[in-house]
DSSP file (Angstrom, degrees, kcal/mol; ACC not computed):
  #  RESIDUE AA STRUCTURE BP1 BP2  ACC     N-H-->O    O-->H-N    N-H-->O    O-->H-N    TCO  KAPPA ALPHA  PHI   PSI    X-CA   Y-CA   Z-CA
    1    1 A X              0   0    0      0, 0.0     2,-0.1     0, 0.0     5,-0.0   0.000 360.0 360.0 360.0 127.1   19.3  -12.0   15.0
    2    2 A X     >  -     0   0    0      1,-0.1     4,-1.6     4,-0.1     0, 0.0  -0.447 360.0-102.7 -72.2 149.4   18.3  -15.5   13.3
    3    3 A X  H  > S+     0   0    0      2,-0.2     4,-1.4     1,-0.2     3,-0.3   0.714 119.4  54.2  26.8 -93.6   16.7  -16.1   10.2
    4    4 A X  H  > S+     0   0    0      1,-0.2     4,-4.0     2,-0.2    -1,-0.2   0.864 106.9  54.5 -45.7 -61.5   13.5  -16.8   11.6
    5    5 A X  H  > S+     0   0    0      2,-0.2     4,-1.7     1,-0.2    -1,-0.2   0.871 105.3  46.5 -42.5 -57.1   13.7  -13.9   13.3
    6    6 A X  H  X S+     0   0    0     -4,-1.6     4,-1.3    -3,-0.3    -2,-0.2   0.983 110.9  55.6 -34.4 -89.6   14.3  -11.4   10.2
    7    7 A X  H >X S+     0   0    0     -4,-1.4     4,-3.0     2,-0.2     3,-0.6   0.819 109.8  49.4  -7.2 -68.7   11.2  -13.2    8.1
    8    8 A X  H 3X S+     0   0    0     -4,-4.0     4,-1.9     1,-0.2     5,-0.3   0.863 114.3  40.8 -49.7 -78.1    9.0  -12.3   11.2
    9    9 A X  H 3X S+     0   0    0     -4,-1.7     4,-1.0     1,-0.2    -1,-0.2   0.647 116.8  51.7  -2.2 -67.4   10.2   -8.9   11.2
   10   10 A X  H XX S+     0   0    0     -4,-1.3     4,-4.4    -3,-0.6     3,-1.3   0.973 111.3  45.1 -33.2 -82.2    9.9   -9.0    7.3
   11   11 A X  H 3X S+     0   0    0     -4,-3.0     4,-1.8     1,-0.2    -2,-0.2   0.928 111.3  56.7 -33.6 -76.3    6.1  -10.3    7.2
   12   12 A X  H 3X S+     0   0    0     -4,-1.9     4,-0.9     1,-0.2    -1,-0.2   0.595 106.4  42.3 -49.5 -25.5    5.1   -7.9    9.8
   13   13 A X  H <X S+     0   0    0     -3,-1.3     4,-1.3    -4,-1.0    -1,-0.2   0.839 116.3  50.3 -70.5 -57.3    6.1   -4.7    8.2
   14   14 A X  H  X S+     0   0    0     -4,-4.4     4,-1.5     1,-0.2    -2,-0.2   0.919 110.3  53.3 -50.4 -41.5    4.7   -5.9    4.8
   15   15 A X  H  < S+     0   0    0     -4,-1.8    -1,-0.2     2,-0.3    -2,-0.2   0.649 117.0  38.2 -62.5 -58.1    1.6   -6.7    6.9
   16   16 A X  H >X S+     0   0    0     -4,-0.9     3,-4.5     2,-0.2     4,-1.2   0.982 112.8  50.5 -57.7 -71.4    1.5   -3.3    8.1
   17   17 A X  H 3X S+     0   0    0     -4,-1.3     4,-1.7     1,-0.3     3,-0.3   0.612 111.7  45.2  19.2 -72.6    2.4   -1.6    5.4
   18   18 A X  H 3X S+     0   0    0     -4,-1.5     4,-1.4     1,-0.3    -1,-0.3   0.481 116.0  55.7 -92.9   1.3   -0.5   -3.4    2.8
   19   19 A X  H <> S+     0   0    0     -3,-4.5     4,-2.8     2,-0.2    -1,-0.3   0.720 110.8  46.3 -80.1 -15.9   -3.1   -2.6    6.5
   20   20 A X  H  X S+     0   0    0     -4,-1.2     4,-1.0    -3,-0.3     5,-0.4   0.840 112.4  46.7 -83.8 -43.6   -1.9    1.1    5.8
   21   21 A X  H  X S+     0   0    0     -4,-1.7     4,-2.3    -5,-0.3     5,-0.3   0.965 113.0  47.0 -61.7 -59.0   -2.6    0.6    2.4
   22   22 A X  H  X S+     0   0    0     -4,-1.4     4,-2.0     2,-0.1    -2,-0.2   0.999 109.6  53.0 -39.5 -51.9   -6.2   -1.0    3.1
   23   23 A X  H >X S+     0   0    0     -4,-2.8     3,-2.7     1,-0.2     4,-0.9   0.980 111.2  46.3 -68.2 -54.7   -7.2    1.8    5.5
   24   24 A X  H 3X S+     0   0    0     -4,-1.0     4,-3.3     1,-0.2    -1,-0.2   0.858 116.7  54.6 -25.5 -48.2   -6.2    5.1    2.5
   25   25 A X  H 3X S+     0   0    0     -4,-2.3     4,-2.3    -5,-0.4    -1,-0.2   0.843 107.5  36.7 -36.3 -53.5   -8.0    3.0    0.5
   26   26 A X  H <X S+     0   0    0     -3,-2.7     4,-2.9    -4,-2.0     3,-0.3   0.985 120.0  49.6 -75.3 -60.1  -10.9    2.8    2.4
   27   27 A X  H  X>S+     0   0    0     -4,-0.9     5,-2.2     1,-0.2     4,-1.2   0.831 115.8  46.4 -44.0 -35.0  -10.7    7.0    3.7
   28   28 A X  H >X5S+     0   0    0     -4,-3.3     3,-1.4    -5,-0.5     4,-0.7   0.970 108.5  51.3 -53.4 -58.1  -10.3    7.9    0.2
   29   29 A X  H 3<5S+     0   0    0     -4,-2.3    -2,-0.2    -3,-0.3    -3,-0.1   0.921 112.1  56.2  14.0 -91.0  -13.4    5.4   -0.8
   30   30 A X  H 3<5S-     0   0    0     -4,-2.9    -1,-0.3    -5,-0.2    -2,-0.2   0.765 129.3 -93.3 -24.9 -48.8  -15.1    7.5    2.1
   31   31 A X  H <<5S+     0   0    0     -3,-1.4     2,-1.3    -4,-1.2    -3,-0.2   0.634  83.6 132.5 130.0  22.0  -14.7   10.9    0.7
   32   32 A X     << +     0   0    0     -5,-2.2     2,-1.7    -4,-0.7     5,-0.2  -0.417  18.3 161.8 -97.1  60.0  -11.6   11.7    2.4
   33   33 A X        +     0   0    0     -2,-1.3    -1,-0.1    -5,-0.1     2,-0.1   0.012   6.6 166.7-118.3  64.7   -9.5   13.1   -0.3
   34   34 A X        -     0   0    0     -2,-1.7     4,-0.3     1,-0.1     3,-0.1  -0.482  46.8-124.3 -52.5 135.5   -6.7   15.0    1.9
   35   35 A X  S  > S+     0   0    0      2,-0.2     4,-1.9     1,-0.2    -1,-0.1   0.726 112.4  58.2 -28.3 -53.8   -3.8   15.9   -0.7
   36   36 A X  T  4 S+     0   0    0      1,-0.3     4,-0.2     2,-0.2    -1,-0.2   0.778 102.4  50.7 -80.3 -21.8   -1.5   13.8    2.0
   37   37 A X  T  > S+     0   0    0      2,-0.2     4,-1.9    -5,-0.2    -1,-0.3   0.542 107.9  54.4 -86.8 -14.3   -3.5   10.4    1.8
   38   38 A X  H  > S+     0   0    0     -4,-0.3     4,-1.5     1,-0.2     5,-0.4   0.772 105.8  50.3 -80.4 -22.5   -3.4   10.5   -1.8
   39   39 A X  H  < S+     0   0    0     -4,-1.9     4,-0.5     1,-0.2    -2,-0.2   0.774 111.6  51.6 -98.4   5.7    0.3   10.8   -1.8
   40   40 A X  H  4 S+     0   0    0     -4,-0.2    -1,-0.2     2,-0.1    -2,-0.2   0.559 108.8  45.5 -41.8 -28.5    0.4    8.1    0.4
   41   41 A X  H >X S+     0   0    0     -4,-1.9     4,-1.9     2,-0.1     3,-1.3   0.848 105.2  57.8 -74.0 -30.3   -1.5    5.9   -1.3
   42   42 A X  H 3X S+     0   0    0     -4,-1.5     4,-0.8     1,-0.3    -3,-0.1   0.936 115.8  40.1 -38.8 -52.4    0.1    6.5   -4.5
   43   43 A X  H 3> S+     0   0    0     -4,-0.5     4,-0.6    -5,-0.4    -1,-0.3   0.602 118.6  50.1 -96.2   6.9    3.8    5.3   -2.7
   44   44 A X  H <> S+     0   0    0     -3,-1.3     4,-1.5     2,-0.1    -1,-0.3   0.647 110.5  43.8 -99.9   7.5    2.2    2.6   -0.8
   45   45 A X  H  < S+     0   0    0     -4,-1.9    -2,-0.2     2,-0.2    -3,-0.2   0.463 111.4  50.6-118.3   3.9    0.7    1.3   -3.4
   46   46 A X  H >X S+     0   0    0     -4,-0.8     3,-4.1    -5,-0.1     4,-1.4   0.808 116.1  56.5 -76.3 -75.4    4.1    1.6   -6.0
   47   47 A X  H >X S+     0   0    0     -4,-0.6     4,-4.5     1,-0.3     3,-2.6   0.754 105.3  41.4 -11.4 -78.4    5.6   -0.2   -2.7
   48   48 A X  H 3<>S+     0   0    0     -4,-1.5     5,-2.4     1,-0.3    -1,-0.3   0.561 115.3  56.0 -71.1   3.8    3.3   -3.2   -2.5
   49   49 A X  H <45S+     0   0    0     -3,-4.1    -1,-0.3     3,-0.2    -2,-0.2   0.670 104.1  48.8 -67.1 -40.4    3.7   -3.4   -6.2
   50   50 A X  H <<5S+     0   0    0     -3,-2.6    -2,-0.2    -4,-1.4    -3,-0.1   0.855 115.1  46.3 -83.7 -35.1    7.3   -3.6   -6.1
   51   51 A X  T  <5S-     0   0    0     -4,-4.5    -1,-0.2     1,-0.1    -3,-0.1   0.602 109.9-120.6 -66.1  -3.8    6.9   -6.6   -3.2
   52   52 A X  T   5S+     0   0    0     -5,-0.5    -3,-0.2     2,-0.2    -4,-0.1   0.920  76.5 134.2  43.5  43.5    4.3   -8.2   -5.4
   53   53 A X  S   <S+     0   0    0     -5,-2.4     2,-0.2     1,-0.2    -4,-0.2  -0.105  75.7  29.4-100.1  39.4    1.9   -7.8   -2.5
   54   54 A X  S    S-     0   0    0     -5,-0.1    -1,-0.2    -6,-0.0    -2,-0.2  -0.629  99.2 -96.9-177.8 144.3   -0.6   -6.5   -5.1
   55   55 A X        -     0   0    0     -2,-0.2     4,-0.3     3,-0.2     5,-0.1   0.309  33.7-118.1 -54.1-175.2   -1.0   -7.4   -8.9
   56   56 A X  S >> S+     0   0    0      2,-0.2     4,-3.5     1,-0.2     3,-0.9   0.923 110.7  48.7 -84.2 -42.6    0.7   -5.1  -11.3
   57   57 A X  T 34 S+     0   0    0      1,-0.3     4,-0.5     2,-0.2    -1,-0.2   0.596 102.8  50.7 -86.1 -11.0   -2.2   -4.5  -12.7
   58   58 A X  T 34 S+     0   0    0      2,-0.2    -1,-0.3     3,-0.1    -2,-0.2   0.047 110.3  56.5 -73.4  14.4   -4.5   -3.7  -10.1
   59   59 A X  T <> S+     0   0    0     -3,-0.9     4,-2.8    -4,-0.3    -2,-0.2   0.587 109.0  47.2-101.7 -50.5   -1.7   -1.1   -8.7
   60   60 A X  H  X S+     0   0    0     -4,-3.5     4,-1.5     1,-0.2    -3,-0.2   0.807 109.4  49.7 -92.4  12.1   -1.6    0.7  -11.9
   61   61 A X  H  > S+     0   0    0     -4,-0.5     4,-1.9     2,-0.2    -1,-0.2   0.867 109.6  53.0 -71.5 -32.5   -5.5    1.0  -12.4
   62   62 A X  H >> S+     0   0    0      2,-0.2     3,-3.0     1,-0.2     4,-1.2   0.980 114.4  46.7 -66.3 -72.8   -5.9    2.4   -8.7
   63   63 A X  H 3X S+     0   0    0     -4,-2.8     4,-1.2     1,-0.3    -2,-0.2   0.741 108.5  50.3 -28.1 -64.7   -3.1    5.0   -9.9
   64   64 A X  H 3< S+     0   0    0     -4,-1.5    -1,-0.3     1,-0.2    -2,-0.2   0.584 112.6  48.0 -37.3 -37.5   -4.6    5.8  -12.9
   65   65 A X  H X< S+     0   0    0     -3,-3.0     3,-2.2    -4,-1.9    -2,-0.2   0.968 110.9  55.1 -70.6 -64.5   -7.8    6.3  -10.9
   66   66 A X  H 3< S+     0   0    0     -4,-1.2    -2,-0.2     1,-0.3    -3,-0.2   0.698 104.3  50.3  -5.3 -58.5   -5.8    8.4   -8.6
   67   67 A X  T 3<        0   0    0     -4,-1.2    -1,-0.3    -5,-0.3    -2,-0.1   0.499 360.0 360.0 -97.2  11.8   -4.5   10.8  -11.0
   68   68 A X    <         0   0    0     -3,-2.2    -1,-0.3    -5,-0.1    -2,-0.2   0.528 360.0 360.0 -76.8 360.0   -7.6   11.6  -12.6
């Protein structure tokens, strides 16, 4: 596999990953607040912290919100 190829790969996952991230966001938002979409946002949102696809500090205020 080239390079190019890898990146794409790369990008697309993150891509997914921070739309997976939106939509918990949003069902939680909603009223949704299954047990299993909070622990899912909780580790996508350490994830896209650790990628720096969201500040540091907006990851841990959403946590912090999270665990109240």
């Amino acid at each position: 596999m080239r390079l190019q190829d890898l990146i794409h790969v790369k990008n697309n996952k993150l891509e997914e990953l921070y739309s997976d991230w939106e939509k918990s966001k949003g069902e939680l938002i909603a009223g949704n607040d299954n047990p299993q979409i909070l622990k899912d946002l909780k580790s996508q949102t350490l994830k896209l912290m650790e990628l720096k696809k969201i500040s540091r500090n907006k990851g841990l205020t959403l946590l912090a919100q999270l665990n109240m």
